[in-house]
Every structure is written in structure tokens, then in C-alpha cells.
C-alpha positions, -999 to 999 in steps of 0.1 A, spaced: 199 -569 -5 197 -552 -41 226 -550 -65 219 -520 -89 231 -532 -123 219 -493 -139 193 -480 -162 166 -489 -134 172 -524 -129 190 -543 -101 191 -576 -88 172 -597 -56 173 -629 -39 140 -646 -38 146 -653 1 110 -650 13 86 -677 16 70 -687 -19 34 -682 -14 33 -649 -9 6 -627 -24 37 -610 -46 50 -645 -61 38 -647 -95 33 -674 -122 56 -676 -151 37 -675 -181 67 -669 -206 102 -669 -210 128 -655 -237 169 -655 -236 190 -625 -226 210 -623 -255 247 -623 -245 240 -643 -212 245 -680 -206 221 -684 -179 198 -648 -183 160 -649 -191 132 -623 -192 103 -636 -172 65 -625 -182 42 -630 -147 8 -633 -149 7 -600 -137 22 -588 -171 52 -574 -153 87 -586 -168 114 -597 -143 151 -608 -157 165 -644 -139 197 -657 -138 208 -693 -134 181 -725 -139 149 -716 -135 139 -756 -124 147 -736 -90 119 -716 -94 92 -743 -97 74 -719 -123 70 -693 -93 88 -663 -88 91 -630 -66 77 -599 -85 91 -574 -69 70 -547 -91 40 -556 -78 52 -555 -41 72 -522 -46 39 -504 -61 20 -519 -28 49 -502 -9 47 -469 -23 6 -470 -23 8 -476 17 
């Protein structure tokens, strides 16, 4: 389920397996200003995702959900 938060950007749960072709390597991170827990992801892909909460849960892996909504729309 996605929970639009406006200006092209909504939230959703990494519930799928974490080895999927669409989970990406997290090769930076920088601090939402004005968040306690908010971080802007860099992938390996070069997309940018925002996370909340610890990202100890993510094991350095996370769901980019550009990359599989561009192989969506290519289909």
C-alpha cells in the first residue's frame, strides 16, 4: 500500500523478499532535515529513496521502487 505524502513522493513497505532484482545497495546516506529518524538513500542505481526509522533493519539493502516502476511501465 502507498501513502502519498505530495509533490510526487509517497511512502512503501519493503514487504517482498530481499533479493529481488529491484533491491538495491546503499551507497550513501544524508539526514532529512527536520526529521528524527528521515534519510535520503543513494542506490547503486543512482536513484534516491527517503527511509524512515533505523536503517540497521535494512542490512544495507533496500527496495527501489524506481527501478521496478520504470520496468512496469516498459512492459
Amino acid at each position: 500500500m502507498k501513502i502519498d505524502l505530495g509533490h510526487g513522493y509517497y511512502l512503501e513497505p519493503d514487504d517482498s523478499s530481499r533479493d529481488t532484482e529491484f533491491h538495491k545497495r546503499i551507497v550513501s546516506t544524508e539526514r532529512i532535515v527536520g526529521t528524527r529518524a528521515g534519510n535520503w538513500l543513494v542506490l547503486e542505481c543512482g536513484h534516491r529513496n527517503m527511509a524512515f526509522g533505523r536503517l540497521e533493519h535494512a542490512a544495507g539493502v533496500v527496495l527501489c521502487t524506481q527501478c521496478r516502476d520504470e520496468r512496469e511501465i516498459t512492459k
